[in-house]
N, C-alpha and C positions, 0 to 999 in steps of 0.2 A: 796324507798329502795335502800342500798348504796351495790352492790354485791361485796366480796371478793372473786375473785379466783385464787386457788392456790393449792400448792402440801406440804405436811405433811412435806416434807425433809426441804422445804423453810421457816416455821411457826415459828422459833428463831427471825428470820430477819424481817417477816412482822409481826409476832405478837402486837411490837408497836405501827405498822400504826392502827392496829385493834383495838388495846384498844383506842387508839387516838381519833379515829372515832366515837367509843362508846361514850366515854365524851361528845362528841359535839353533837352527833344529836341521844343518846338514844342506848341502843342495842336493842332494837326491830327497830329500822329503820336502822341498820347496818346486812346484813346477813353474818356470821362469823361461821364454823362447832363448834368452840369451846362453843360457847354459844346457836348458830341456830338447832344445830340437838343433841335431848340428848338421853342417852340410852334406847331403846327399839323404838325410832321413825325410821320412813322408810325413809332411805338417798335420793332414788329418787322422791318421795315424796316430803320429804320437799327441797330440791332442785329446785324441779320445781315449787315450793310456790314461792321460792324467787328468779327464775328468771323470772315468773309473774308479779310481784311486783316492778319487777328492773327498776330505772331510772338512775343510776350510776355504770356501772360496770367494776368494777377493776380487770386488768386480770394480775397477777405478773408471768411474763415472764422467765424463767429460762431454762436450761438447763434438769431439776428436770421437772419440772412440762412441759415442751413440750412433756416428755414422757409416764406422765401422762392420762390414754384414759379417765376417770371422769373429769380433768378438761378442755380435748381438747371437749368433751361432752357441756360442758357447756359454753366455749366459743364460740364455732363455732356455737351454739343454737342463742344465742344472736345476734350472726351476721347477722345470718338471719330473725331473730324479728325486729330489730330495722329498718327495710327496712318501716315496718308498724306502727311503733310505736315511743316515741321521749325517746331515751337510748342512755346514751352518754358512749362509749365503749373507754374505757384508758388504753392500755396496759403499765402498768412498769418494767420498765428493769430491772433486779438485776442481773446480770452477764454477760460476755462475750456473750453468746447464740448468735444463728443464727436466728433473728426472721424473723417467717414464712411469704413467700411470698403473700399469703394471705393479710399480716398486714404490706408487706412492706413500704406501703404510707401511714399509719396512723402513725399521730404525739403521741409521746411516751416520757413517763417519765425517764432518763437515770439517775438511782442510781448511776453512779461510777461519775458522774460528781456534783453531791450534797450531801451535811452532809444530817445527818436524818431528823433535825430541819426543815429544807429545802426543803426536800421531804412532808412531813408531812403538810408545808404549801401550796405548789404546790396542792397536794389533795385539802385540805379543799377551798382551792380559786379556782378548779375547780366546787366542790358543791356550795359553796358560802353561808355559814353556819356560824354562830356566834361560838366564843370558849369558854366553860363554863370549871370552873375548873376542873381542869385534877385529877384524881383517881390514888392510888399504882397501879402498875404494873411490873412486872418478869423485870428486865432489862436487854433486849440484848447486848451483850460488840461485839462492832466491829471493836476492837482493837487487837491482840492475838501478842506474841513474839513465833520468832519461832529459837531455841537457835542449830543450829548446831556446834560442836566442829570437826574444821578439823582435829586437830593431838593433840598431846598430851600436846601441849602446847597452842592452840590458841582455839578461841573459837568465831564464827558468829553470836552477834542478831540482829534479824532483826525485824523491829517493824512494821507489817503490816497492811493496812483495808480490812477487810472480804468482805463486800458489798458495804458501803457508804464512801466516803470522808468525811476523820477528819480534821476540820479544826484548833485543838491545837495540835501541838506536840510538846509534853512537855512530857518525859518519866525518868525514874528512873532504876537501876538496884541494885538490893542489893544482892553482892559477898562479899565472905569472907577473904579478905587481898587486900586491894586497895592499897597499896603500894608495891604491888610484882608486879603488873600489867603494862603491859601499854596499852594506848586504843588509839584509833584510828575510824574513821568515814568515812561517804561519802558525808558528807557536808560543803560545803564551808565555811557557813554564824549559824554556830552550838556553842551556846551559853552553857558551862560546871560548873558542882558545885560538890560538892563532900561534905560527910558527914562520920565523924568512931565511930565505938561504938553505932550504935541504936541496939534496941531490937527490933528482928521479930523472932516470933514463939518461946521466949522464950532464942536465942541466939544470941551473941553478932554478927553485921552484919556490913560491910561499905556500901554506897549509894554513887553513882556515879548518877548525873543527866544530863539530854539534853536536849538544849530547841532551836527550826530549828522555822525562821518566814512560810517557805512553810508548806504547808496541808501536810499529807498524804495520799495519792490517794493509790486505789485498783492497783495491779502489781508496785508498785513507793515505795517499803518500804523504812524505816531511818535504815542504819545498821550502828551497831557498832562493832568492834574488837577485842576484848580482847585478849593480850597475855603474859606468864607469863615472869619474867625475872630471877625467881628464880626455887627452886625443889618443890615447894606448888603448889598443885594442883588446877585448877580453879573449885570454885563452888559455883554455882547462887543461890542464897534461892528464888527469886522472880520475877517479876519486873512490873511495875507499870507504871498507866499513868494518866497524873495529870484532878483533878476533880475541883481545884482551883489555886492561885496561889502560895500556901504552902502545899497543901493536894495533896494525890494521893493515888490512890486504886489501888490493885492486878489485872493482868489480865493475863488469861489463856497463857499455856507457852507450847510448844511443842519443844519434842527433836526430830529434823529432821534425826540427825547420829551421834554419841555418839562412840568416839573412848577411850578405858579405859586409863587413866593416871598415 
């Protein structure tokens, strides 16, 4: 039995390894809340089925879930099993966190230092499990723009990784007057294309693109600059990050501070 633990707030992020894991070795041999406990069964219960049962347990480390007393419950259970028993206990890292002294000396899987692909293999080559084709599944974006406008004329995006190291950055912006504009970056070696007159959402949009040979690492965003040179106000409809090397999809966009123009 392959144990997943973890904290509700973390489940965007590790939901993939999950499904992942499913494919390859069945979800009755992967214990996952989202499929392992359904409604009306007894959570300590079935918990303690499948940390019986556990010969792989994955303890996804956070911030979240250290605060977590269910899943400090069920790690620290294990800890003390496998003293009698052969459990091979793998904490993963997924954010800055302080991990516990307890776990200072065990070797651990450090998400900001790996893409997902990456992580995903790490696992499975710890099991040592064959990979059967892989099923749809929700897809977690660990990409997100986070668009701050200092003043009324300029405007910060910055293009971050949530959890894992992306190893393409290749992203898109689609604002509405790319010739009012002027941009600017924080990369040396940042490869630019530019597009006028596409349709997104219906109206006419420009596309400004950026393509950096480094990753994007967690705290290491790619920002860009925008600022106007005219009295048109800057406004973003989108922005995107590429799935190919003509294609690129939407990714969630947050306005950090929003000064009116």
């Amino acid at each position: 039995m392959i144990f997943i633990s973890h904290t509700a707030a973390d489940k965007d992020a590790i939901a993939p390894i999950a499904h992942t894991l499913a494919k390859v070795y069945g979800m009755e041999n992967v214990f996952y809340d989202e499929w392992s406990i359904r409604p009306g069964d007894s959570i300590i219960e079935k918990m303690d089925s499948g940390l019986k049962e556990c010969e792989f347990f994955f303890f996804f480390v956070s911030k979240q879930s250290l605060k977590s007393k269910m899943v400090e419950l069920e790690w620290r259970n294990i800890l003390m099993k496998r003293a009698n028993k052969e459990i091979k206990f793998i904490p993963v890292k997924i954010d800055d966190c302080e991990m516990p002294t307890i776990l200072s000396e065990t070797l651990y899987i450090d998400c900001k230092k790996y893409d997902l692909e990456t992580i995903k293999r790490q696992i499975i080559d710890i099991i040592n499990g064959k990979m059967e084709e892989p099923k749809q599944i929700k897809n977690f974006e660990n990409i997100e723009a986070i668009i701050q406008y200092e003043t009324d004329r300029s405007v910060i995006i910055e293009f971050t990784a949530k959890v894992y190291l992306e190893p393409i950055s290749q992203y898109c912006i689609y604002v509405n007057n790319l010739y009012a504009l002027e941009v600017n970056h924080n990369e040396s070696s940042m490869l630019r294309g530019q597009d006028t007159n596409k349709t997104y959402n219906g109206k006419f949009v420009d596309v400004l693109y950026f393509k950096t040979p480094r990753a994007t690492a967690v705290n290491f965003p790619l920002k860009i600059k925008l600022t106007r040179r005219g009295d048109e106000k800057i406004e973003i409809a989108a922005c995107g990050h590429a799935i190919s090397e003509n294609e690129y999809r939407t990714i969630p966009c947050k306005i950090k501070n929003n000064t009116n123009a």
